[in-house]
C-alpha positions as CSV (number, residue, x, y, z in Angstrom):
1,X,155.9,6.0,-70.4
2,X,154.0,8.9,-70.1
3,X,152.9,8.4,-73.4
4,X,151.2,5.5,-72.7
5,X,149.2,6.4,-69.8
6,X,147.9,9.2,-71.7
7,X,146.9,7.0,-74.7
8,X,145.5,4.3,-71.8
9,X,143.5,6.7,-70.2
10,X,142.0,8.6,-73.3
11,X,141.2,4.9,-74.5
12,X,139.5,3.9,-71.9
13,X,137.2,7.6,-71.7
14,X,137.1,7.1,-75.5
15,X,135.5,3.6,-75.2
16,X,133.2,4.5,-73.0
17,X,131.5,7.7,-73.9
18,X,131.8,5.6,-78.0
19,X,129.5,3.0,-75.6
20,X,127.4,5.4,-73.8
21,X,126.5,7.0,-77.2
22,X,125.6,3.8,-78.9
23,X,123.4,2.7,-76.2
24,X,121.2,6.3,-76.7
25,X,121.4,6.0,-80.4
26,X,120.2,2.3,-80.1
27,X,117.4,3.4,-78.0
28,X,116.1,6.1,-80.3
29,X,116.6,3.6,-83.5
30,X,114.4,1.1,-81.1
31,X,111.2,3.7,-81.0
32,X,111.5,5.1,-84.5
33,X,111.5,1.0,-85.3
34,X,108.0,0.5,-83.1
35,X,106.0,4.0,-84.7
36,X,107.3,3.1,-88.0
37,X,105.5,0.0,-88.1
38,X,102.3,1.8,-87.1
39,X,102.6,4.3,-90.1
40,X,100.9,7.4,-89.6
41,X,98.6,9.0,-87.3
42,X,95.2,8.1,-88.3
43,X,92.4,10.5,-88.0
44,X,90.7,11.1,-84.9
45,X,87.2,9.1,-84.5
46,X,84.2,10.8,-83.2
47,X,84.0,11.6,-79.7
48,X,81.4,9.2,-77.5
49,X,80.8,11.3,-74.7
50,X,80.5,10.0,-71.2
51,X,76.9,10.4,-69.6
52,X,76.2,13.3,-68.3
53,X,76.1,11.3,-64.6
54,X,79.8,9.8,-65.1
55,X,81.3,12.8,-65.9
56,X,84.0,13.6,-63.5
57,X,84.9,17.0,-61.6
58,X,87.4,18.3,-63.0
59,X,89.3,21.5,-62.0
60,X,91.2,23.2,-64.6
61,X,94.8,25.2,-63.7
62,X,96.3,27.8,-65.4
63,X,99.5,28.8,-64.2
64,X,99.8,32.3,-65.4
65,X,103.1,35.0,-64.9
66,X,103.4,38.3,-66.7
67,X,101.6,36.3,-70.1
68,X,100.2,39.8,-71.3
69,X,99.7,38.2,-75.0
70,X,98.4,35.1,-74.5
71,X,96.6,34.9,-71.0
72,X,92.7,36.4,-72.4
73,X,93.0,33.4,-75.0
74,X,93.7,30.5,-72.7
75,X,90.8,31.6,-70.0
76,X,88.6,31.9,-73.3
77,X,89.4,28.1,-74.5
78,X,89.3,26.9,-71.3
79,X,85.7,28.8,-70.4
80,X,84.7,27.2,-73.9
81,X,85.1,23.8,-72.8
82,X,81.7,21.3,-73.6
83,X,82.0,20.2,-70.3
84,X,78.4,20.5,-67.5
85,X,79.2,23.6,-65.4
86,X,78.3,22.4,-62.3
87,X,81.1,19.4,-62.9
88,X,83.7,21.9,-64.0
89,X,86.0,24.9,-61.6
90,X,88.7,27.0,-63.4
91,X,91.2,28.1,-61.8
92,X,93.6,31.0,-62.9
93,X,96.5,31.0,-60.8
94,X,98.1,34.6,-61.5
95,X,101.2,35.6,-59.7
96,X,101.8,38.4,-62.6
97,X,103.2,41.5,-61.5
98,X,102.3,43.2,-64.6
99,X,98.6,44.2,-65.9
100,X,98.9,40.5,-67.5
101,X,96.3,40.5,-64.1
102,X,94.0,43.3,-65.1
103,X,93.7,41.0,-68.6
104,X,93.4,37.7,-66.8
105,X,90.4,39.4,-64.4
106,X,88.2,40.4,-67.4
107,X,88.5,37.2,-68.5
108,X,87.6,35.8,-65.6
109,X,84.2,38.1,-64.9
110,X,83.2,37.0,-68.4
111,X,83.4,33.7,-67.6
112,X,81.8,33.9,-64.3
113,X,78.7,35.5,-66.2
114,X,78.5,32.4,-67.9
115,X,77.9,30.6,-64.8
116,X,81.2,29.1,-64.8
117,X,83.3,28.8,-61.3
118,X,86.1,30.5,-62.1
119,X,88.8,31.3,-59.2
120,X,91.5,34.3,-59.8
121,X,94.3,33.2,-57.2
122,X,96.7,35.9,-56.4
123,X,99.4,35.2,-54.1
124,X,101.7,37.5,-52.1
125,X,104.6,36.5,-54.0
126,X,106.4,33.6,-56.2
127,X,107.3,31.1,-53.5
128,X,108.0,27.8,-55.6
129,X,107.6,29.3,-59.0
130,X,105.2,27.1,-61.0
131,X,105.0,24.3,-58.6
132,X,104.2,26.8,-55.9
133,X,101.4,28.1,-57.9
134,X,99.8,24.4,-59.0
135,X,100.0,23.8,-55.0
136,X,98.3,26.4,-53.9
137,X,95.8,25.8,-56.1
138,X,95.7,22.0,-54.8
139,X,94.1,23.5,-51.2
140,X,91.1,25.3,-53.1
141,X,90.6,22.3,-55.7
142,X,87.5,20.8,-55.7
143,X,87.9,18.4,-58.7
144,X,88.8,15.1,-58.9
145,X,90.7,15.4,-61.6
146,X,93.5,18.7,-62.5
147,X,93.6,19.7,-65.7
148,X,96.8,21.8,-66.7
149,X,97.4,24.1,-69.0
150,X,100.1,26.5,-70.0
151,X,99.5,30.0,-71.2
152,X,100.0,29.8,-74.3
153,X,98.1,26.6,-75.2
154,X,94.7,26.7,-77.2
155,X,92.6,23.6,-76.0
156,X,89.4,22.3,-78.2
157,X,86.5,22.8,-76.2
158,X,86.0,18.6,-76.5
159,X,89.5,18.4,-75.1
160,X,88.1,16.9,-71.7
161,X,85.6,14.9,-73.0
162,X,87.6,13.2,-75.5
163,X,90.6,13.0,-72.2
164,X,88.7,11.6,-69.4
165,X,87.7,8.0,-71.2
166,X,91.6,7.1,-70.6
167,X,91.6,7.2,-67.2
168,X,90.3,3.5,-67.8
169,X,92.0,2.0,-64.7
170,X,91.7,2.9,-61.2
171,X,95.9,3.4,-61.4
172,X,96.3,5.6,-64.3
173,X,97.8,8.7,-62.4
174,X,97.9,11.2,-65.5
175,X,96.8,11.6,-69.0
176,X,99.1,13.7,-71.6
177,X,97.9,14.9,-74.9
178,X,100.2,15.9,-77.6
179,X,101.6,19.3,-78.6
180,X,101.0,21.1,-81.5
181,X,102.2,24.5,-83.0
182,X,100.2,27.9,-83.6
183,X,103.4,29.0,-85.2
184,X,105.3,26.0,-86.9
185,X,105.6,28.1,-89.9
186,X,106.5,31.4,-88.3
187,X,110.2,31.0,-88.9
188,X,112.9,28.7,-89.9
189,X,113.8,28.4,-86.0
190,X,110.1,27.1,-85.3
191,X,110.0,25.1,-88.1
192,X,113.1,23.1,-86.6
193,X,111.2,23.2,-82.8
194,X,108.2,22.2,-84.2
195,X,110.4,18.9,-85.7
196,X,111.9,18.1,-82.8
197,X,108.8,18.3,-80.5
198,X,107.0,16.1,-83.0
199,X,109.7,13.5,-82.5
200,X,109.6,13.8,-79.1
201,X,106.2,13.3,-78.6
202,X,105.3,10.9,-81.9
203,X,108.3,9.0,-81.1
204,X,109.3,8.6,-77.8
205,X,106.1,9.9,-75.8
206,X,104.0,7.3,-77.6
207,X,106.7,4.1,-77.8
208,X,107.2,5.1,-73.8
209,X,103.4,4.9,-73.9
210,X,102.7,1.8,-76.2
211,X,105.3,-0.9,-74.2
212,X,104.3,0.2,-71.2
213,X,107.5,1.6,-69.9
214,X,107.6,5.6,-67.8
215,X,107.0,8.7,-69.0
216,X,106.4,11.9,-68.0
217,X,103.7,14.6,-67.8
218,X,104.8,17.2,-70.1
219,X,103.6,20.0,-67.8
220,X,100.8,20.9,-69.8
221,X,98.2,19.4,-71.8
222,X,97.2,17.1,-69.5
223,X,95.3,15.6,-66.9
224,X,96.0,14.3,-63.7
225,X,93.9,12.4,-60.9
226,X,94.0,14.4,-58.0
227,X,94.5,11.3,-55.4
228,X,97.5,10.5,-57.5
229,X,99.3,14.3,-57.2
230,X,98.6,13.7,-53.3
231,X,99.8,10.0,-53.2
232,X,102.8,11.1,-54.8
233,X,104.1,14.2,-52.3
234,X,102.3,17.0,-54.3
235,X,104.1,19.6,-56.6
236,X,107.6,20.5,-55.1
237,X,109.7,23.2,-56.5
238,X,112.9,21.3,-55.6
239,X,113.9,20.8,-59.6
240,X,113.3,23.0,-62.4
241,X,110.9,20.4,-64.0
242,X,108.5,19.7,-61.5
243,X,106.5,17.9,-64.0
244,X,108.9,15.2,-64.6
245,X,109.4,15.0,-60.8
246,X,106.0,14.1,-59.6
247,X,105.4,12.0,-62.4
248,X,108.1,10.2,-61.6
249,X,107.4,10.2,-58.1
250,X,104.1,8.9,-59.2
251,X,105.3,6.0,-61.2
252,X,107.6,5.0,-58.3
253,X,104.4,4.6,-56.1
254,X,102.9,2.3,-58.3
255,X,100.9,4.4,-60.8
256,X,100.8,4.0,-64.5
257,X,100.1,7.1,-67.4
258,X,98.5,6.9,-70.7
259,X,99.5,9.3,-74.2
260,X,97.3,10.3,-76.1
261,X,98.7,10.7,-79.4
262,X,95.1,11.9,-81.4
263,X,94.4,14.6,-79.0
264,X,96.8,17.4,-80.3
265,X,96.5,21.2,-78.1
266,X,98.6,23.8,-80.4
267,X,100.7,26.1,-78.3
268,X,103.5,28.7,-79.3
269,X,107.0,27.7,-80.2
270,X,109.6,30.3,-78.7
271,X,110.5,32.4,-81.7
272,X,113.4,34.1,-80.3
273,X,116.5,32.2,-79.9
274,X,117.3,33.4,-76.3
275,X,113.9,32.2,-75.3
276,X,114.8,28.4,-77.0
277,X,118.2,28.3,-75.3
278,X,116.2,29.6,-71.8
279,X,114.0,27.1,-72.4
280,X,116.5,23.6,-73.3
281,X,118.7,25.5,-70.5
282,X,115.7,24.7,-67.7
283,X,114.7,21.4,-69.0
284,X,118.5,20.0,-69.4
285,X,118.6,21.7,-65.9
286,X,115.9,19.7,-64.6
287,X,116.1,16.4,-66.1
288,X,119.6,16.0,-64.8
289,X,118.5,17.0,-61.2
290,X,115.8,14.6,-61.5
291,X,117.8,12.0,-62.6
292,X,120.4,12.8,-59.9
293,X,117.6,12.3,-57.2
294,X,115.3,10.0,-58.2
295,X,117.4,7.0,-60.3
296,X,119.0,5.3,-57.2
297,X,115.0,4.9,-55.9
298,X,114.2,3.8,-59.8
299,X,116.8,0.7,-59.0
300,X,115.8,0.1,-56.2
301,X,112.2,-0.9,-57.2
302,X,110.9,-4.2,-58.5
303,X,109.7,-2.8,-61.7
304,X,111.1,-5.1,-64.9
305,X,114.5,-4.5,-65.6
306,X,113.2,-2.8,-68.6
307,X,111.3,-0.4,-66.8
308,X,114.2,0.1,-65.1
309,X,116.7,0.6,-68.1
310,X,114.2,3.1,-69.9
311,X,113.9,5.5,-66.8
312,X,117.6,5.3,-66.6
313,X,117.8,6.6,-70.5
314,X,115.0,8.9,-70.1
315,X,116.1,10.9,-67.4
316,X,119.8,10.8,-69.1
317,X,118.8,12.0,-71.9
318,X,120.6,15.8,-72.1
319,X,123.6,14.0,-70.7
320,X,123.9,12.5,-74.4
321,X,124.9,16.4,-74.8
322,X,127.7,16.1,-72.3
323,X,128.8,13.0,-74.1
324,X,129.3,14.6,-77.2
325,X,131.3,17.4,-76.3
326,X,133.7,15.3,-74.1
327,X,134.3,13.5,-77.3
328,X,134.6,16.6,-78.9
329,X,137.3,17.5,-76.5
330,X,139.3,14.0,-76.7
331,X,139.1,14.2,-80.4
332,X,143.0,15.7,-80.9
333,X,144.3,13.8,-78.5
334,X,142.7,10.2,-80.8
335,X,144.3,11.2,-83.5
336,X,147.2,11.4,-81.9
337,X,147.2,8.2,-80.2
338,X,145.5,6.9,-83.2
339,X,149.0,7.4,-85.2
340,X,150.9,5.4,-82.8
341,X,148.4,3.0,-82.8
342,X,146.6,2.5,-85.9
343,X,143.7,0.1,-84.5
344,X,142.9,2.8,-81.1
345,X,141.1,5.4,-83.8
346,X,138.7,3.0,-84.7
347,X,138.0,1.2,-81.5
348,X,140.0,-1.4,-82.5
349,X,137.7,-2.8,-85.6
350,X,134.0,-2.2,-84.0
351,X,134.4,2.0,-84.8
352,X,131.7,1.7,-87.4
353,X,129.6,0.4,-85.9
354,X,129.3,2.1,-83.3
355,X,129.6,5.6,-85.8
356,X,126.0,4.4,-86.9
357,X,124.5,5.6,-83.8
358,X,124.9,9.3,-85.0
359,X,122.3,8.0,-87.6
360,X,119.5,7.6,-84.7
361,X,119.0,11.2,-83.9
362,X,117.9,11.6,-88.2
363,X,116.1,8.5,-87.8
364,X,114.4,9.3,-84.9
365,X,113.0,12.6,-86.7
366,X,112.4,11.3,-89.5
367,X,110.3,8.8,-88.2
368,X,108.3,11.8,-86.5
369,X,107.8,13.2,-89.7
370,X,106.1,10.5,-91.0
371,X,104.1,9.5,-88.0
372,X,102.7,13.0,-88.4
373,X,101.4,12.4,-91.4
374,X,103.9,14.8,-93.3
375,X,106.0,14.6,-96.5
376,X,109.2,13.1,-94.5
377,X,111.3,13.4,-97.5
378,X,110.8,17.2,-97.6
379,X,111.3,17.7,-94.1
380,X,115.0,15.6,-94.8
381,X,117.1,18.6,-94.7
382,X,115.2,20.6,-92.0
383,X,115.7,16.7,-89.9
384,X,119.5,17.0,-91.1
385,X,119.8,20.8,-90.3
386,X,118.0,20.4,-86.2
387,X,120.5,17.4,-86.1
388,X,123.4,19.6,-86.4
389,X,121.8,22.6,-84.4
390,X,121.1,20.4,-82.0
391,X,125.0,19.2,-81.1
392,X,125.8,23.0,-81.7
393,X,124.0,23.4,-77.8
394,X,126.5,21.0,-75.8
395,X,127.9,24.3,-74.2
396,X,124.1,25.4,-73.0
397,X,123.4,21.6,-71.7
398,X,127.0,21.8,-70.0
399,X,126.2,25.2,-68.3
400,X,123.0,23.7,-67.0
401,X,124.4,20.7,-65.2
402,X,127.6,22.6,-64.2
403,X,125.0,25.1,-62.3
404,X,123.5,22.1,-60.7
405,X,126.2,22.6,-58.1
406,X,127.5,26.3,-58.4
407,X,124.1,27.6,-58.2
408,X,121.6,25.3,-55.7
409,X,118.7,27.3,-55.8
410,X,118.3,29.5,-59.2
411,X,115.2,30.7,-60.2
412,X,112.4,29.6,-62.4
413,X,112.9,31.6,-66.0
414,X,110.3,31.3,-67.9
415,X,109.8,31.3,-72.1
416,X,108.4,34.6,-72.9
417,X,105.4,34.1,-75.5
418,X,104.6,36.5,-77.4
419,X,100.8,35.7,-78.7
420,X,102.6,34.8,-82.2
421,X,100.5,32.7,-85.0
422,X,102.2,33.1,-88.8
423,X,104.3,35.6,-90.3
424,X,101.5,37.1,-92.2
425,X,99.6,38.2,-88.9
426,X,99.9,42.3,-88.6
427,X,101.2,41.7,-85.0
428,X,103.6,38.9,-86.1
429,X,106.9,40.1,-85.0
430,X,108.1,39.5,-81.5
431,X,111.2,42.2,-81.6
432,X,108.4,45.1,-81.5
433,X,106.9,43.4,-78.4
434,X,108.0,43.0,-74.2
435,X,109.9,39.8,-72.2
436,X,112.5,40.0,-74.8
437,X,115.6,38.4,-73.2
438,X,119.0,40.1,-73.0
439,X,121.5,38.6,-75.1
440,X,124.0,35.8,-73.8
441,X,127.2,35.7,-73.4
442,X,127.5,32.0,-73.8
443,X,128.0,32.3,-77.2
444,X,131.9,33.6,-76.6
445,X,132.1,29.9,-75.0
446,X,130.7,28.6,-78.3
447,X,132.6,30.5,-80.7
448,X,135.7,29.4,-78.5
449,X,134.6,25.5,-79.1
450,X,133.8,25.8,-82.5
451,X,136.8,27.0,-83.1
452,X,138.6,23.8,-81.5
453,X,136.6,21.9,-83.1
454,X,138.5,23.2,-86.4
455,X,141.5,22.9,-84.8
456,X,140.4,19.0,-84.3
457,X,139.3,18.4,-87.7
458,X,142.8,19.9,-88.9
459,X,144.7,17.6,-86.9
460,X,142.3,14.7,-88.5
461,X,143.0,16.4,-91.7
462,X,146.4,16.0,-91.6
463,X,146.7,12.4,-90.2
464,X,143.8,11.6,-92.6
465,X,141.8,10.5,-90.2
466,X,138.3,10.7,-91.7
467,X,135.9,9.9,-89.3
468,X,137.2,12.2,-86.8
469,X,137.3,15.1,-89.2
470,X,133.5,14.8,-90.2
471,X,131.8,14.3,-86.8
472,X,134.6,17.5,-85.4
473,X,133.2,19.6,-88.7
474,X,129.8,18.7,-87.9
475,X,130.3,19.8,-83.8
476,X,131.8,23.0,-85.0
477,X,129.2,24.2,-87.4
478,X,126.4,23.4,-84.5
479,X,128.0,25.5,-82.5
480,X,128.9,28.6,-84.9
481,X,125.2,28.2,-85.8
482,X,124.0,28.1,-82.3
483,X,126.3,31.0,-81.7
484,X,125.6,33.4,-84.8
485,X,121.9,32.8,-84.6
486,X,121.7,34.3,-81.3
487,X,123.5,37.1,-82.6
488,X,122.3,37.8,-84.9
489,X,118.2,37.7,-83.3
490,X,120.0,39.9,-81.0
491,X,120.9,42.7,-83.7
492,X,117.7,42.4,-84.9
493,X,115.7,43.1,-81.4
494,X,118.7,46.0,-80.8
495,X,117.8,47.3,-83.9
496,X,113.8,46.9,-83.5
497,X,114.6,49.1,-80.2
498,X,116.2,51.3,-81.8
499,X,113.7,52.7,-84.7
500,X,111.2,52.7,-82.4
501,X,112.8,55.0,-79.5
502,X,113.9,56.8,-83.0
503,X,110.6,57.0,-83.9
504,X,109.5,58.1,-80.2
505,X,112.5,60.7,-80.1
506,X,110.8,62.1,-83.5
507,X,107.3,62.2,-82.5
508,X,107.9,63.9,-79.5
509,X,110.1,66.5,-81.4
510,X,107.3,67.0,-83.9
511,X,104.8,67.8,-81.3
512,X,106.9,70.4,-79.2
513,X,107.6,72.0,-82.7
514,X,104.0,72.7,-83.2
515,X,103.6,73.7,-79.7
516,X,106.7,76.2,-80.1
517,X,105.0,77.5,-83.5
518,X,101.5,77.8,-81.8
519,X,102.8,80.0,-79.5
């Protein structure tokens, strides 16, 4: 009896998370389907400038915070925009507590002996984080547009002019550009980022974009019109994605966004493992917040039922993560059943079919690749190797949703950038530099479910139960990789520490020798 209510219940979760999954992997095979059609990228045309007289204002935001190798470059791209200076204020928006501020205020004097108005806003402390800063900023702004940038982004100095045509409708609330990579071939780890945010953006950004349905701003590399931040409720700090929030917020108020797919701004990809996991850990973080908030207001709208059903998916989307390791975790307990009752393993007949959807996440890259204009074929076994990376971080989305409610009010963590371009740079490596992160001990965690997922695929093994035993091989190698990457960037920024307080221990010996042999 007991039996039975266990096999009922695990059915039932089975079926549903098996549904749940196939309706995310059908959405992803959906916009890989609408770019694919479209082929790839084509070149950009040449830029038709406004005249002079329709030119906008435009203020220009940098959020800055302890960015000691990247903030002199962005105030330098930004000060190099072709844009009339009397139409154009920059604002730097520094809440360093580093000399990342010394930096930033040379910049800044340069630029103002241009003729540029450049504002360096300082604030008593980091109230709101981010969102705190781009508010602030909203009571001194004088555009009528905000430009935002990162600090590690490197904008063409056209990048306004060739922006500010799309705001072709008096309800387009922002504009976003796409990301590119000063460091895509810096490492295999940025290699696989730089695949992923190409999907992301070439992919879903752009087939959001194309039928019309929501998107987001993507926090950076963008434009906004300022009426539209105000109509909205401003920046609030009340998610770790305040990007996705207001836009959101936006869309729900009856404004529409465009992407701009030709317009590419390069920016750094985190290069140490730590900083990746930080960074997924925030945005997994945020989305789900978001999602909690804002989806029963996304129902409640008239938007098309579409609309509706895309938001929904789109502000899911990390809790595919969660899906995966609950079925991870109901695995043994299948095969089990699935011995009793032959059919139950395979969802009674329509387990194929809905297997396919672990297809859509290759797909879905793959049709990145080529919508970038690159050799998709060669990137295959990078698309195959992020694919199985990227299930190996179901532990680091869990931790982010569980800390939704065990810690209400964390603080914004930043991705350290450490001014990286190509391994064949002098400066390229970022163990030698600061905002290194400490290691994590999430990785026990990850270990510990890799190694039930082994456990899994034995039991599948031995009941020859095929399916299960590749897709519980394939969560436990994500996760030992996940897991012995980090440890191994860790060994190599402990040992980076060590030679050089070696090497400072050394020097300073070698200098009170002579000074003992001088006297």
């Amino acid at each position: 009896m007991l039996f039975d209510v266990v096999v009922l219940a695990t059915a039932v979760a089975y079926v549903i998370t098996s549904l749940l999954l196939l309706a995310f992997g059908a959405n992803l095979f959906a916009f890989a389907l609408r770019v694919w059609r479209r082929g790839a990228v084509a070149p950009p045309e040449p830029t038709t400038p406004l005249p002079c007289g329709e030119l906008p204002t435009v203020t220009v935001q940098l959020p800055i915070y302890n960015e000691l190798y990247v903030a002199e470059r962005i105030i330098d791209a930004v000060a190099d925009f072709d844009y009339p200076a009397d139409r154009l204020q920059i604002q730097v928006l520094d809440d360093s507590t580093d000399e990342t501020s010394l930096i930033a205020a040379e910049a800044v004097e340069r630029a103002r002996a241009r003729g540029l108005c450049v504002d360096h806003i300082r604030r008593d402390d980091r109230t709101g984080y981010k969102a705190g800063a781009l508010a602030a900023g909203m009571v001194t702004a004088t555009g009528e547009f905000i430009a935002i940038f990162d600090a590690d982004f490197v904008p063409e100095p056209d990048f306004l002019v060739r922006m500010m045509p799309h705001f072709d409708a008096a309800d387009v609330a922002f504009v976003q550009a796409r990301w590119g990579h000063v460091n895509r071939e810096y490492s295999w780890l940025t290699r696989l980022q730089a695949l992923g945010i190409d999907g992301h953006f070439l992919v879903e950004q752009a087939g959001r974009g194309q039928a019309g349905y929501w998107f987001n701003f993507n926090g950076t590399a963008g434009v906004w019109r300022a009426e539209a931040i105000e109509d909205a409720g401003g920046w609030t700090a009340d998610t770790l994605t305040e990007d996705l929030d207001l836009s959101y917020r936006a869309h729900l108020r009856g404004w529409n966004a465009r992407f701009v797919e030709e317009v590419v701004v390069p920016a750094e990809i985190p290069a140490q493992l730590t900083g990746f996991r930080r960074q997924q850990h925030r945005w997994a973080r945020g989305s789900l917040e978001c999602a909690r908030r804002l989806l029963p207001s996304v129902w409640r709208t008239k938007a098309p039922f579409m609309t509706r059903l895309q938001a929904s998916l789109h502000l899911c989307a990390y809790f595919l993560h969660l899906l995966l390791m609950l079925l991870l975790l109901m695995y043994p307990l299948v095969v089990i059943a699935g011995r009793e009752y032959p059919r139950f393993s395979t969802l009674f007949g329509v387990g194929v079919i809905l297997a396919l959807s672990s297809l859509a996440p290759t797909v879905f890259l793959i049709a990145g690749s080529r919508r970038n204009a690159r050799p998709w074929w060669r990137d295959l076994p990078k698309i195959l190797a992020i694919t199985v990376f990227g299930a190996g971080l179901m532990v680091n989305t869990a931790r982010a949703a569980l800390q939704i409610f065990t810690r209400p009010n964390p603080s914004f963590e930043r991705t350290a950038k450490f001014g990286l371009e190509s391994v064949e740079a002098s400066d390229s490596s970022w163990t030698d530099k600061r905002y290194q992160l400490a290691p994590d001990k999430i990785v026990l965690a990850e270990f510990g479910l890799g190694l039930y997922g082994l456990f899994a695929a034995w039991i599948a093994w031995s009941n020859q139960n095929w399916g299960v035993l590749t897709y519980s091989l394939v969560f436990a190698v994500g996760l030992f990789a996940v897991a012995s990457t980090t440890v191994a960037y860790d060994l190599a920024l402990h040992r980076s520490r060590t030679q050089r307080a070696r090497a400072l221990r050394d020097e300073r010996d070698e200098i009170v020798g002579r000074t003992a042999l001088q006297r």
